[in-house]
mmJSON file of the N, C-alpha and C atoms, coordinates in Angstrom:
{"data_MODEL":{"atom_site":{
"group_PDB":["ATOM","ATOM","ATOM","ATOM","ATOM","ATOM","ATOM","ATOM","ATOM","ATOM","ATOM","ATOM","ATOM","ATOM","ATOM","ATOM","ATOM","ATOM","ATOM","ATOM","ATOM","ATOM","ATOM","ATOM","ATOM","ATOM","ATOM","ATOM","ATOM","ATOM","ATOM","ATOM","ATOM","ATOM","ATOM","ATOM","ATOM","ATOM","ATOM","ATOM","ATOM","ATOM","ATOM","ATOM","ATOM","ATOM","ATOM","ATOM","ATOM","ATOM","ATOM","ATOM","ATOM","ATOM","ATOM","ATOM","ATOM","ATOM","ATOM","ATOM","ATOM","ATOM","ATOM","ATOM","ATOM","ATOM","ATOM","ATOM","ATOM","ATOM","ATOM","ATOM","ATOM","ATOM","ATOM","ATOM","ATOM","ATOM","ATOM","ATOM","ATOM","ATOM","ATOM","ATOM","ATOM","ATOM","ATOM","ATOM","ATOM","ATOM","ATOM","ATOM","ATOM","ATOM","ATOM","ATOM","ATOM","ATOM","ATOM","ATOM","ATOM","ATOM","ATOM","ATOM","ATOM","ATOM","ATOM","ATOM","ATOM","ATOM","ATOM","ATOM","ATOM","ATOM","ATOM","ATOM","ATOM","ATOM","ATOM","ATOM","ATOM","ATOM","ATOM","ATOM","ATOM","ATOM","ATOM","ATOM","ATOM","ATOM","ATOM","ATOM","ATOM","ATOM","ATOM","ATOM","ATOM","ATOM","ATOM","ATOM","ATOM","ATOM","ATOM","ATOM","ATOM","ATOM","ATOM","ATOM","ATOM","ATOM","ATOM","ATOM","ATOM","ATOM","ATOM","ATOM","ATOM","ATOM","ATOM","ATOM","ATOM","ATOM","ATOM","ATOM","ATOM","ATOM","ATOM","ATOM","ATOM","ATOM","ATOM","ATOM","ATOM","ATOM","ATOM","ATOM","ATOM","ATOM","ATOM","ATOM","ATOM","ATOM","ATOM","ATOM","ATOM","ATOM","ATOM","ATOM","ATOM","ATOM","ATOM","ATOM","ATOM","ATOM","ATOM","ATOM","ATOM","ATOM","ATOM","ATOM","ATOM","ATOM","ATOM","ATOM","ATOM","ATOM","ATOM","ATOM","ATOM","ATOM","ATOM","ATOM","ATOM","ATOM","ATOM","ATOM","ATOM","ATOM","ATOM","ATOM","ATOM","ATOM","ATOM","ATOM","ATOM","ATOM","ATOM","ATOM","ATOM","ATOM","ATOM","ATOM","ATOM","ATOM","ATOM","ATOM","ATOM","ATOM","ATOM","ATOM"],
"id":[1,2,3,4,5,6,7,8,9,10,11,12,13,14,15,16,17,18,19,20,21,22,23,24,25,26,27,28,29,30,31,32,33,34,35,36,37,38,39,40,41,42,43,44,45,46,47,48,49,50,51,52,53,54,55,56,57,58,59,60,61,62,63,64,65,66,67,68,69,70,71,72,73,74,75,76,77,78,79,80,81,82,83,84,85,86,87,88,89,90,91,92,93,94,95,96,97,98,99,100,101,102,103,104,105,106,107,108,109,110,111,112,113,114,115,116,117,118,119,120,121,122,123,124,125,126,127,128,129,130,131,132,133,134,135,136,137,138,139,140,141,142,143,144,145,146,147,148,149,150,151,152,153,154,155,156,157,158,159,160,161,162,163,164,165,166,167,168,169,170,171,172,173,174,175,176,177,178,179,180,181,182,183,184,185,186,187,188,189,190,191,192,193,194,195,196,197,198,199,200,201,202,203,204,205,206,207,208,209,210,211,212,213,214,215,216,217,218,219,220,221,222,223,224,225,226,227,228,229,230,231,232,233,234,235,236,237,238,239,240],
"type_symbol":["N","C","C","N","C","C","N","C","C","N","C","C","N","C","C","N","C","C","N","C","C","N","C","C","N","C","C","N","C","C","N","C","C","N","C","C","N","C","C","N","C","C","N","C","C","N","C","C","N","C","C","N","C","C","N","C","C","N","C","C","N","C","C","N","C","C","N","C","C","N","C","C","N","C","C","N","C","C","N","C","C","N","C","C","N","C","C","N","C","C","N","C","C","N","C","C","N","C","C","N","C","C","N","C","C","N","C","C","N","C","C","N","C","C","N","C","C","N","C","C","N","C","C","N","C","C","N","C","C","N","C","C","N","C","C","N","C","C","N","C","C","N","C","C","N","C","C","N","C","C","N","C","C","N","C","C","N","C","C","N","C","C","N","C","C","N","C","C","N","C","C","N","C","C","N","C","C","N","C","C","N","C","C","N","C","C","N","C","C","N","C","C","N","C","C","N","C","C","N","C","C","N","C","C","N","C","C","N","C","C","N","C","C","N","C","C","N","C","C","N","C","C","N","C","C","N","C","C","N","C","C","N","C","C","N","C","C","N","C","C"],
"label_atom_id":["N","CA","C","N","CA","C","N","CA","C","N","CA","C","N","CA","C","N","CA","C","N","CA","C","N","CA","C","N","CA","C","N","CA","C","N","CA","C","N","CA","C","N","CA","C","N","CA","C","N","CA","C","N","CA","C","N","CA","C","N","CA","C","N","CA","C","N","CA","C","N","CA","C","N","CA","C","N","CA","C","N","CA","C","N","CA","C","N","CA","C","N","CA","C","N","CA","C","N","CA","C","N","CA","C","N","CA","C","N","CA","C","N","CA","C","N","CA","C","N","CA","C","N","CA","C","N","CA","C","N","CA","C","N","CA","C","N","CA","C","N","CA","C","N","CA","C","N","CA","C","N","CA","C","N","CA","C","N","CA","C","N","CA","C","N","CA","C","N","CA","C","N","CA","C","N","CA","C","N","CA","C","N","CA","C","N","CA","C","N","CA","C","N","CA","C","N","CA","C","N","CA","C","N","CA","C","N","CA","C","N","CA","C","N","CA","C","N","CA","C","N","CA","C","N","CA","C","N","CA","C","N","CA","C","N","CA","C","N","CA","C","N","CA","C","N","CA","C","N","CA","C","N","CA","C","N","CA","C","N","CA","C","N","CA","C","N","CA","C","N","CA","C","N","CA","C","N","CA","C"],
"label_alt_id":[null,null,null,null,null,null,null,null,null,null,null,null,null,null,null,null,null,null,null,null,null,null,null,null,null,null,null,null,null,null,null,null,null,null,null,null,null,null,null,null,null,null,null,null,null,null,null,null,null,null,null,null,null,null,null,null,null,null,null,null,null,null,null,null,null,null,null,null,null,null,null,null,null,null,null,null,null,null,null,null,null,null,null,null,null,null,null,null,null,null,null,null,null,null,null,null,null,null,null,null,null,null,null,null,null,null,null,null,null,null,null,null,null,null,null,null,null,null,null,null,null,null,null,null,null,null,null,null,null,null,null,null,null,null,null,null,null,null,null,null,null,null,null,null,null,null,null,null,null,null,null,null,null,null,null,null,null,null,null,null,null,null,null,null,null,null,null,null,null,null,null,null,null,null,null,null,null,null,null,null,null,null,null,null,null,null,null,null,null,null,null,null,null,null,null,null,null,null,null,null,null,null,null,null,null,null,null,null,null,null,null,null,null,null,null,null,null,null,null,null,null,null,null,null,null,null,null,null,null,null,null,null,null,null,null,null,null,null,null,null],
"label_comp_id":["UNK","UNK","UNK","UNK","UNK","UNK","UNK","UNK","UNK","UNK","UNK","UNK","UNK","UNK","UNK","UNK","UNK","UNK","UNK","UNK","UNK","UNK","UNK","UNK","UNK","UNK","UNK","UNK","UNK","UNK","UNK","UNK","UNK","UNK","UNK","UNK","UNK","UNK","UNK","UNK","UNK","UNK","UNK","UNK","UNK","UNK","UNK","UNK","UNK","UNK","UNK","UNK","UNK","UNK","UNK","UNK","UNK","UNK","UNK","UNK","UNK","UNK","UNK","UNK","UNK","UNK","UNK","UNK","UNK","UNK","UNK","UNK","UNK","UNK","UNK","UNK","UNK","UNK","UNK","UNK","UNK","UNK","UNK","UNK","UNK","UNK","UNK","UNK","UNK","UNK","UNK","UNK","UNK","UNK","UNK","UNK","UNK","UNK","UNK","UNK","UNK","UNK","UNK","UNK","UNK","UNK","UNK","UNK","UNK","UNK","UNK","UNK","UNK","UNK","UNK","UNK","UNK","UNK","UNK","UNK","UNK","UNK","UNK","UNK","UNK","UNK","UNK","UNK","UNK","UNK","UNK","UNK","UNK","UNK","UNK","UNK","UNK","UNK","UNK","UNK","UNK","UNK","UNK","UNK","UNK","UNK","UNK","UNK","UNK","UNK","UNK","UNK","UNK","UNK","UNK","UNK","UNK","UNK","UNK","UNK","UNK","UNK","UNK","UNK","UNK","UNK","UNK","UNK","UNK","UNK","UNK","UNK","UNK","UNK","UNK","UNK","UNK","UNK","UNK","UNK","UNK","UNK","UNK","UNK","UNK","UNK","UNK","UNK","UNK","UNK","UNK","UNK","UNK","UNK","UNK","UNK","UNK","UNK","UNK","UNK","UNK","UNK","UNK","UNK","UNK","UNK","UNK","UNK","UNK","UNK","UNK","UNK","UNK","UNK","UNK","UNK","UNK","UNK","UNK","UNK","UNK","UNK","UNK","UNK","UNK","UNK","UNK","UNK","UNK","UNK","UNK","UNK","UNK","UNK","UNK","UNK","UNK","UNK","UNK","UNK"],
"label_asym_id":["A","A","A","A","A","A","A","A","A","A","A","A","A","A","A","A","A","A","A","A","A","A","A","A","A","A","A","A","A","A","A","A","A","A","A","A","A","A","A","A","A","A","A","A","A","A","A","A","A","A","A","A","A","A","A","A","A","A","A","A","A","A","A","A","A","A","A","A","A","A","A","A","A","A","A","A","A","A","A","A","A","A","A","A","A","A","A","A","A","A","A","A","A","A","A","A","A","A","A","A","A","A","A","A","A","A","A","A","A","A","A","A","A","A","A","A","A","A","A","A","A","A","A","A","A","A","A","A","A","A","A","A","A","A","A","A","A","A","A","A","A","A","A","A","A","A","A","A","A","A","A","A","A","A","A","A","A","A","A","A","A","A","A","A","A","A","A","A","A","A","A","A","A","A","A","A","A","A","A","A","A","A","A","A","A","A","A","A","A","A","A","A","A","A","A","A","A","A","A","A","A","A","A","A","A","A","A","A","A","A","A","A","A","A","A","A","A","A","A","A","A","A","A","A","A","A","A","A","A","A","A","A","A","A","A","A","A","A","A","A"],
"label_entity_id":["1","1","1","1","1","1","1","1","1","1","1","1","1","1","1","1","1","1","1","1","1","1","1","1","1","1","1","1","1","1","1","1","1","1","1","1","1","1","1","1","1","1","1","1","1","1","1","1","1","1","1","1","1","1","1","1","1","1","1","1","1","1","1","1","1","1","1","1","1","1","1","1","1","1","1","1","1","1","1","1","1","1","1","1","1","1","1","1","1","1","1","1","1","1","1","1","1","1","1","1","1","1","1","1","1","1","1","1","1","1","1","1","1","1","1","1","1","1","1","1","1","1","1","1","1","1","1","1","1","1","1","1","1","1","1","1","1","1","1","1","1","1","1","1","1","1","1","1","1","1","1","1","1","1","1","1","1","1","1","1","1","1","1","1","1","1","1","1","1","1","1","1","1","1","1","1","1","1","1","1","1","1","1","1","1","1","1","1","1","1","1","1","1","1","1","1","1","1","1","1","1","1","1","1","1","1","1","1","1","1","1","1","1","1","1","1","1","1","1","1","1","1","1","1","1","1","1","1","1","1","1","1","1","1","1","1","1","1","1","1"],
"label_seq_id":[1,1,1,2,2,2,3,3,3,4,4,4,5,5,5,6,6,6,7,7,7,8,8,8,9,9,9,10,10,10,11,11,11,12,12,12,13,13,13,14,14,14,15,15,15,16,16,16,17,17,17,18,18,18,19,19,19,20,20,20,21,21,21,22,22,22,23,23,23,24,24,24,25,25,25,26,26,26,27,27,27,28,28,28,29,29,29,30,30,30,31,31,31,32,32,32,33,33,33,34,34,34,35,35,35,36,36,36,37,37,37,38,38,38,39,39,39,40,40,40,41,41,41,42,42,42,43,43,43,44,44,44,45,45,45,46,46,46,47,47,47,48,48,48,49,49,49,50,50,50,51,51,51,52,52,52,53,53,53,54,54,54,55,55,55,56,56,56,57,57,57,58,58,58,59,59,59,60,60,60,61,61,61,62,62,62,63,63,63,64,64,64,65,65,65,66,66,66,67,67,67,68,68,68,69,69,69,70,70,70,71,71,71,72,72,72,73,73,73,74,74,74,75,75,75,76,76,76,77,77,77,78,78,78,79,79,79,80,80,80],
"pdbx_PDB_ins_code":[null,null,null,null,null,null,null,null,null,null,null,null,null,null,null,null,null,null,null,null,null,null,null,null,null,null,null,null,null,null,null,null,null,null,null,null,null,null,null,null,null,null,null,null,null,null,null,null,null,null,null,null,null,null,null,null,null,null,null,null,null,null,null,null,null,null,null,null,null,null,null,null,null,null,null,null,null,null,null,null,null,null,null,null,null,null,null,null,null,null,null,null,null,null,null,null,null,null,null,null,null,null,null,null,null,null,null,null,null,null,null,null,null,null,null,null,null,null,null,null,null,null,null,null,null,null,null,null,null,null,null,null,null,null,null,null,null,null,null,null,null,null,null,null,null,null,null,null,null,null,null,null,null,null,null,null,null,null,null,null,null,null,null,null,null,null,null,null,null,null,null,null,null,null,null,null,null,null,null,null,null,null,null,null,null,null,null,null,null,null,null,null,null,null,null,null,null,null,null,null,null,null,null,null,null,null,null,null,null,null,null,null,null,null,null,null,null,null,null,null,null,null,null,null,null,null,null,null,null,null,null,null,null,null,null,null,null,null,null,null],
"Cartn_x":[188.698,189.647,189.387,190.206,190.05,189.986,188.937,188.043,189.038,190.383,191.044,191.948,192.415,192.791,191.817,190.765,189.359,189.286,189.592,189.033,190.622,191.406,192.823,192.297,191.631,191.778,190.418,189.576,188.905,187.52,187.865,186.475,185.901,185.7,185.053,183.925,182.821,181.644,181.23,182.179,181.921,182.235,183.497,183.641,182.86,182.5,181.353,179.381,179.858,178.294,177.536,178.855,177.877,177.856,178.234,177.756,175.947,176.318,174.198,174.691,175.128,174.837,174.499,174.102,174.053,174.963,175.344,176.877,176.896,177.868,177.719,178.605,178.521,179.657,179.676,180.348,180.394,181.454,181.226,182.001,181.864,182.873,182.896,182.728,182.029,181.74,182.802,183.814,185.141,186.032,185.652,187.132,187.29,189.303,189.154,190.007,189.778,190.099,189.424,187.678,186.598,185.857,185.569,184.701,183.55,182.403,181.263,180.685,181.632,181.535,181.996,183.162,182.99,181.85,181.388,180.705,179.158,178.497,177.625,177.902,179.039,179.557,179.433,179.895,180.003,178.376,177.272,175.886,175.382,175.676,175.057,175.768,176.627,177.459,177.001,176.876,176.274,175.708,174.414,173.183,172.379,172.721,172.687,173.02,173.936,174.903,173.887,173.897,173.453,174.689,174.677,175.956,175.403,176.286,176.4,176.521,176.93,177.672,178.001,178.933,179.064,179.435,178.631,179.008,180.313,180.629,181.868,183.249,182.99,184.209,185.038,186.006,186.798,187.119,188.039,188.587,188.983,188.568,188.763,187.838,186.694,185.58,185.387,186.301,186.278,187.044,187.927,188.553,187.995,187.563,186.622,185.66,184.621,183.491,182.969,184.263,184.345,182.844,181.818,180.687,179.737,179.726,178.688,179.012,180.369,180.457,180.056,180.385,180.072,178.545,177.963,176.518,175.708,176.192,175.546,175.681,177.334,177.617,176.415,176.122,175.657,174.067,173.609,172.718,172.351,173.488,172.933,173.238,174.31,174.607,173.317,172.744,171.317,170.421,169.873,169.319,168.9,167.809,167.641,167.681],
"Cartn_y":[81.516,82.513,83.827,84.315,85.804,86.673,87.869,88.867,89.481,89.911,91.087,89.898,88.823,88.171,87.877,87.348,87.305,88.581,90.071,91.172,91.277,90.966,91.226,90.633,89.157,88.339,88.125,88.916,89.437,88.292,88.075,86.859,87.655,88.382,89.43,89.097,89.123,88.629,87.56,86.464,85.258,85.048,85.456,85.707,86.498,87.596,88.177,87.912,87.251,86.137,86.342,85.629,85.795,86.381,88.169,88.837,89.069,89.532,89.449,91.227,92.168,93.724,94.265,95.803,96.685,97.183,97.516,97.626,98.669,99.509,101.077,100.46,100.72,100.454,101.908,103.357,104.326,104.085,104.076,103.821,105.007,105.574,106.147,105.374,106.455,105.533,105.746,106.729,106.561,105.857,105.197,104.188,103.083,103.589,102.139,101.135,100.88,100.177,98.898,99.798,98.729,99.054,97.774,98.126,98.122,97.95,98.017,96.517,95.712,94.069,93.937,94.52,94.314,94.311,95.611,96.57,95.244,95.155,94.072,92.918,92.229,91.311,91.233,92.046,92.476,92.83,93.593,93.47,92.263,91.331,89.895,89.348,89.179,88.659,88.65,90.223,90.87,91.327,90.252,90.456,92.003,92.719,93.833,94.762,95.192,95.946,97.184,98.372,99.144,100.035,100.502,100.409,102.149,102.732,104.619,104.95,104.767,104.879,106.771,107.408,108.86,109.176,109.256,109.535,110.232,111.471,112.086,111.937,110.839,110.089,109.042,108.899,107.958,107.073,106.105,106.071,106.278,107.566,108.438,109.52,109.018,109.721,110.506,110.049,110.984,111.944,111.858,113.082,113.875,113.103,114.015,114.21,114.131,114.926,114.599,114.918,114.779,115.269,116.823,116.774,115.397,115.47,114.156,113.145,112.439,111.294,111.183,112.485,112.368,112.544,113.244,112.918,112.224,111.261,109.969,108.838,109.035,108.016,108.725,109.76,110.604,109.741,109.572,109.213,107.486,106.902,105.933,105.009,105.893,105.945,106.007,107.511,107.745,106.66,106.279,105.187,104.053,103.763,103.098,101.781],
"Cartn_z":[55.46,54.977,55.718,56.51,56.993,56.024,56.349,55.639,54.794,55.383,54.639,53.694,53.925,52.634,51.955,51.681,51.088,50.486,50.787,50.241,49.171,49.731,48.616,47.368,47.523,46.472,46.101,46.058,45.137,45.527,46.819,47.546,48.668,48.712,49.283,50.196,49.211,49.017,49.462,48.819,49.459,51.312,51.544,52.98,53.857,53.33,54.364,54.115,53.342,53.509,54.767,55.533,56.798,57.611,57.676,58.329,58.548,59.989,59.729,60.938,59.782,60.085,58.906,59.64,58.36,57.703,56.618,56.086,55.214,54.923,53.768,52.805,51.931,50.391,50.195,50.06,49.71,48.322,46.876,45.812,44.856,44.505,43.333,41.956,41.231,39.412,39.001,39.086,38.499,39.314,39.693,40.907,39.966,39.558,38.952,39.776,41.1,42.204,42.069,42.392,42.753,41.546,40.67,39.277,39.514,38.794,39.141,39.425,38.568,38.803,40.204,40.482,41.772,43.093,42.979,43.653,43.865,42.424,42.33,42.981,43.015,43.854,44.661,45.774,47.228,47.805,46.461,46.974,46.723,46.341,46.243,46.808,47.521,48.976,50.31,50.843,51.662,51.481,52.3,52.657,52.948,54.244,54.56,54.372,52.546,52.139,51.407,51.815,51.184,50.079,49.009,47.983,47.905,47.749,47.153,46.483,44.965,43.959,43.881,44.071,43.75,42.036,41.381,39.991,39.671,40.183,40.41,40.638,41.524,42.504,41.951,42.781,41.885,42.896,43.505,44.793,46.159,46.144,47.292,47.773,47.492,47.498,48.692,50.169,50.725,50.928,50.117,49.891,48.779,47.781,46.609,46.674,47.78,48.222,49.775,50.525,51.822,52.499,52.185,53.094,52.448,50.973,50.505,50.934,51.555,51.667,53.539,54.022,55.511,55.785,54.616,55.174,55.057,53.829,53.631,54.565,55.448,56.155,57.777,58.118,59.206,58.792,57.597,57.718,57.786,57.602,57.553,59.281,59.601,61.359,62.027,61.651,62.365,62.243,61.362,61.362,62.466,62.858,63.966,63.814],
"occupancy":[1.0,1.0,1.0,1.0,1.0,1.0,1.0,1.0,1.0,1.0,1.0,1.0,1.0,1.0,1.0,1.0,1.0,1.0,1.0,1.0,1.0,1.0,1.0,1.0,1.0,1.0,1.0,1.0,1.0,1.0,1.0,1.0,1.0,1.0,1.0,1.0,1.0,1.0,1.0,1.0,1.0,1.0,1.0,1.0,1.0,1.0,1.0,1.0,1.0,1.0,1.0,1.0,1.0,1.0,1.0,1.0,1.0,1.0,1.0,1.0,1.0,1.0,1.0,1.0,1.0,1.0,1.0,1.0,1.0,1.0,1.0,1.0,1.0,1.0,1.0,1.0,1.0,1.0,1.0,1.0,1.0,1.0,1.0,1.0,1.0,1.0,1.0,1.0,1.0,1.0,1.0,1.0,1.0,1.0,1.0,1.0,1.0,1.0,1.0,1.0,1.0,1.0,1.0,1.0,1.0,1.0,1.0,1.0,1.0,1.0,1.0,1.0,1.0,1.0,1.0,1.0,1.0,1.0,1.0,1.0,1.0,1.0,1.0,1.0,1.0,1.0,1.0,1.0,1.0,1.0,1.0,1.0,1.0,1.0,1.0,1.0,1.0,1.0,1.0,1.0,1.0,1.0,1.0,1.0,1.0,1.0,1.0,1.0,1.0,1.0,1.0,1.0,1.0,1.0,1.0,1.0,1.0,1.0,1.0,1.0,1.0,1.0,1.0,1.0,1.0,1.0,1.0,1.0,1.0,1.0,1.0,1.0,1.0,1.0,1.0,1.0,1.0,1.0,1.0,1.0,1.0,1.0,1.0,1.0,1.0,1.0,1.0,1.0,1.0,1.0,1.0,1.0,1.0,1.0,1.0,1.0,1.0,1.0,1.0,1.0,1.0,1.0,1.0,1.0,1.0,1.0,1.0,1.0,1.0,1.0,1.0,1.0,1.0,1.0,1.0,1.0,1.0,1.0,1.0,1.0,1.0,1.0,1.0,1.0,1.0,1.0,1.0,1.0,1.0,1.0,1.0,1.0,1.0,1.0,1.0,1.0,1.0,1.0,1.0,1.0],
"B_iso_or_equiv":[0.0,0.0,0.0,0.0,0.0,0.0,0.0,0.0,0.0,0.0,0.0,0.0,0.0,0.0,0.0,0.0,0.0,0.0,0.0,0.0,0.0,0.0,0.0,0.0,0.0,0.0,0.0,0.0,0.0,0.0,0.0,0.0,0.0,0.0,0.0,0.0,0.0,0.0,0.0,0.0,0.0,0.0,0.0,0.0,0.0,0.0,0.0,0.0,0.0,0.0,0.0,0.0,0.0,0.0,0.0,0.0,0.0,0.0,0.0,0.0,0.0,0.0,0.0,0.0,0.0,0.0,0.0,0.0,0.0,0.0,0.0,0.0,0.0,0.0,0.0,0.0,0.0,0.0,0.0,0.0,0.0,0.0,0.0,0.0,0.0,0.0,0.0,0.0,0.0,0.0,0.0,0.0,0.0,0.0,0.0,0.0,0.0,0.0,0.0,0.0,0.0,0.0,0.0,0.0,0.0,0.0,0.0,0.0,0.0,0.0,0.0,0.0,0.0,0.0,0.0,0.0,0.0,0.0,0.0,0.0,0.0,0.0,0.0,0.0,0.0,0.0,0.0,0.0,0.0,0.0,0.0,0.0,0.0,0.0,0.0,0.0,0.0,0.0,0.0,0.0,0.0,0.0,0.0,0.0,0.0,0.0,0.0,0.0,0.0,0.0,0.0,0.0,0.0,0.0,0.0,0.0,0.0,0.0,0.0,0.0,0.0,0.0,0.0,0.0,0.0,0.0,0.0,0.0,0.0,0.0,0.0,0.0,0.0,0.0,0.0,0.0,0.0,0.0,0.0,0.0,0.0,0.0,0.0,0.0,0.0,0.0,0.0,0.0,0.0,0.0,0.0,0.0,0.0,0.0,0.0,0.0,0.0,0.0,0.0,0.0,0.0,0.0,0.0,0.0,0.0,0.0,0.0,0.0,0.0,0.0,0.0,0.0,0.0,0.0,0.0,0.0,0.0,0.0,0.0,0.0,0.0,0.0,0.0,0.0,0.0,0.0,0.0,0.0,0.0,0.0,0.0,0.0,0.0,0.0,0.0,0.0,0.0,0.0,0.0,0.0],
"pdbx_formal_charge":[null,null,null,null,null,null,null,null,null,null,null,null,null,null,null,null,null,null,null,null,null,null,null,null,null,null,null,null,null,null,null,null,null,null,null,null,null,null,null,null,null,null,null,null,null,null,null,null,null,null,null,null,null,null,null,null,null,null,null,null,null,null,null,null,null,null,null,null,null,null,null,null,null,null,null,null,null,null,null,null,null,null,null,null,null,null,null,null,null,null,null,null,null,null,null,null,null,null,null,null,null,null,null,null,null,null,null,null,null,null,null,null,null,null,null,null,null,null,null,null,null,null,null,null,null,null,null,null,null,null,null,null,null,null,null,null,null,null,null,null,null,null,null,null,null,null,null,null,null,null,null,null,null,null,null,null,null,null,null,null,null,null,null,null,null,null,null,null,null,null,null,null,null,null,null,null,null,null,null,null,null,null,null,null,null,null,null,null,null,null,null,null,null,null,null,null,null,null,null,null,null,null,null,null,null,null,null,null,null,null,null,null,null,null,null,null,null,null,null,null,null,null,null,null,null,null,null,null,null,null,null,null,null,null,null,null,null,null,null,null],
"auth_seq_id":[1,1,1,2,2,2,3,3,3,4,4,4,5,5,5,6,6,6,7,7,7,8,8,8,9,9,9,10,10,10,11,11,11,12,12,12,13,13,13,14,14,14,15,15,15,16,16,16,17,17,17,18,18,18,19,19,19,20,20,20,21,21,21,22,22,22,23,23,23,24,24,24,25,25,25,26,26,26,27,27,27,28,28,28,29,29,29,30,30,30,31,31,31,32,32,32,33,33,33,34,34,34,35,35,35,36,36,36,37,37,37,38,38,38,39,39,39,40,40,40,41,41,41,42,42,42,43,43,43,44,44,44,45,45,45,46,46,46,47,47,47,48,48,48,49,49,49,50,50,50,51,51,51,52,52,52,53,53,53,54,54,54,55,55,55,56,56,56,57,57,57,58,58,58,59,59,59,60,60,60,61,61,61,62,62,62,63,63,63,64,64,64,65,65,65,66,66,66,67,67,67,68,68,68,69,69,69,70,70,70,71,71,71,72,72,72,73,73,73,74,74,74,75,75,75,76,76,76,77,77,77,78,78,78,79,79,79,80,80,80],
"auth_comp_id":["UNK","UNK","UNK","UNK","UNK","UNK","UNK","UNK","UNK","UNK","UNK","UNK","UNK","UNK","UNK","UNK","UNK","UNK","UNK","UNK","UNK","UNK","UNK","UNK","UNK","UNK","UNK","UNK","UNK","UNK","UNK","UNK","UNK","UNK","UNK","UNK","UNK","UNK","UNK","UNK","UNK","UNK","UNK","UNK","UNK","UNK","UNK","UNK","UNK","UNK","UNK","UNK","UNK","UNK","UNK","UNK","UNK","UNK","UNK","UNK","UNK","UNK","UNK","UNK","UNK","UNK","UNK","UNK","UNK","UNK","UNK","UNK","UNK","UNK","UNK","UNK","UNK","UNK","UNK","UNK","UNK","UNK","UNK","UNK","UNK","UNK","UNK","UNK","UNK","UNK","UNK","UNK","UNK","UNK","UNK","UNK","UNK","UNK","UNK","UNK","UNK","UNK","UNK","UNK","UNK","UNK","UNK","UNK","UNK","UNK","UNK","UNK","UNK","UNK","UNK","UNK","UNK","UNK","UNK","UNK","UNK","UNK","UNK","UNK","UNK","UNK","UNK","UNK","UNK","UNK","UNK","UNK","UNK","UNK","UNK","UNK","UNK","UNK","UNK","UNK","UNK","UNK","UNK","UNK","UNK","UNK","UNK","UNK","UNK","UNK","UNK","UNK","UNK","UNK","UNK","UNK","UNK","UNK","UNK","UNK","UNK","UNK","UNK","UNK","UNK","UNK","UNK","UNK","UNK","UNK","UNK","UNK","UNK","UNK","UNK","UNK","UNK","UNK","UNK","UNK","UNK","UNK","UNK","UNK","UNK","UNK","UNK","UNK","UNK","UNK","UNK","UNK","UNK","UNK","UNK","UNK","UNK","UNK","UNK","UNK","UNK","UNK","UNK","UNK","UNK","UNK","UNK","UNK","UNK","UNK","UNK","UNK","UNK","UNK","UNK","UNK","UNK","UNK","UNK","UNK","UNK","UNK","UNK","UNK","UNK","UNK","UNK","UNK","UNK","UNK","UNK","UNK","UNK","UNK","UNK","UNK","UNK","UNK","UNK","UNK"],
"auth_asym_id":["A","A","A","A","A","A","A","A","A","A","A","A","A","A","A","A","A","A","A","A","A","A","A","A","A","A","A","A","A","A","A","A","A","A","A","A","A","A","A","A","A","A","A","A","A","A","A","A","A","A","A","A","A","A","A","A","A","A","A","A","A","A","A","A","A","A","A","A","A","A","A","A","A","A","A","A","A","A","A","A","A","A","A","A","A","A","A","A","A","A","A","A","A","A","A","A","A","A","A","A","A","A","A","A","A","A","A","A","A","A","A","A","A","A","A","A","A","A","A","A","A","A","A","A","A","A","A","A","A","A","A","A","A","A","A","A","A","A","A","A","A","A","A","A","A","A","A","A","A","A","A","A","A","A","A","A","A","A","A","A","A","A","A","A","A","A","A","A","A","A","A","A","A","A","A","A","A","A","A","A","A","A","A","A","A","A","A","A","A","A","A","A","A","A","A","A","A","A","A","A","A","A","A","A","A","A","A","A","A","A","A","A","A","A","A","A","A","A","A","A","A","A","A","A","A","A","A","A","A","A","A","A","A","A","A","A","A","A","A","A"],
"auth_atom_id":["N","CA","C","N","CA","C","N","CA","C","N","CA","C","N","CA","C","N","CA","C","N","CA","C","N","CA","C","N","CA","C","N","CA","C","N","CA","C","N","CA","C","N","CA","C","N","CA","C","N","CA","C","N","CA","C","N","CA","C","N","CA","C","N","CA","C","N","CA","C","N","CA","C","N","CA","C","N","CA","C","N","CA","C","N","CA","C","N","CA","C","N","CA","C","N","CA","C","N","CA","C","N","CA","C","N","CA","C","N","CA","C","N","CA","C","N","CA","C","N","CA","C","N","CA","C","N","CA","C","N","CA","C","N","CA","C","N","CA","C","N","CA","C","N","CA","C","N","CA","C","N","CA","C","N","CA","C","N","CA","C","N","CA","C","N","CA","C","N","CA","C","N","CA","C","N","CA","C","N","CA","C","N","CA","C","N","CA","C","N","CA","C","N","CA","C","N","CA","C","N","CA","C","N","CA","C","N","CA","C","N","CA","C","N","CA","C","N","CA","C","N","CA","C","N","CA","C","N","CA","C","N","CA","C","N","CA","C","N","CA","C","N","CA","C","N","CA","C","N","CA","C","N","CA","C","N","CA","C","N","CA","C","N","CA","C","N","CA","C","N","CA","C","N","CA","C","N","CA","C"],
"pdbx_PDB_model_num":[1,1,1,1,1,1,1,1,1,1,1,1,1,1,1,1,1,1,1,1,1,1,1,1,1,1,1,1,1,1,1,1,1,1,1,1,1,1,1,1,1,1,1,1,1,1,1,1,1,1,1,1,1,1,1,1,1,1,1,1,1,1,1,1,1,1,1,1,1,1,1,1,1,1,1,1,1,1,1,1,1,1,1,1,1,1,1,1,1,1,1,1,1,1,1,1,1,1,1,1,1,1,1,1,1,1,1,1,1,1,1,1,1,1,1,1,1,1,1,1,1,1,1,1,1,1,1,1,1,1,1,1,1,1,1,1,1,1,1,1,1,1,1,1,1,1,1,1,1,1,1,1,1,1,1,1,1,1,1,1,1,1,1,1,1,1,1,1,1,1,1,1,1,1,1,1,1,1,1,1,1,1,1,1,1,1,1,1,1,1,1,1,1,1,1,1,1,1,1,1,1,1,1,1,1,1,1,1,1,1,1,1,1,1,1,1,1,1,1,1,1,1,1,1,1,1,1,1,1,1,1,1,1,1,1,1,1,1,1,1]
}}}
């Protein structure tokens, strides 16, 4: 199943199994997009998934805390 139908239908997780990278989840605690069941999902899917949760945020976290969400992503870029 290709990734982005897999991510529509809520198989996410299961499809990117087998990535073998490092991966960001940046999620707001108020997103009611991606639940937190989700979120857990997708870290027990992928392997290499480090998850963000922004307490604040909702969906659009980079628009609702555009420097926090760019410097979390700056740091995990840096990263060797």
């Amino acid at each position: 199943m290709p990734y982005l139908e897999a991510f529509v239908h809520d198989d996410f997780a299961a499809a990117a199994g087998a990535l073998e990278v490092d991966a960001l989840l940046v999620s707001g605690a108020r997103d009611s997009d991606a639940s937190r069941v989700q979120r857990d999902g997708w870290q027990n899917g992928i392997r290499r998934l480090e998850t963000v949760v922004l307490e604040e945020c909702g969906h659009w976290a980079t628009h609702e805390a555009p420097l926090l969400t760019a410097a979390i992503l700056e740091g995990f870029l840096a990263r060797d």
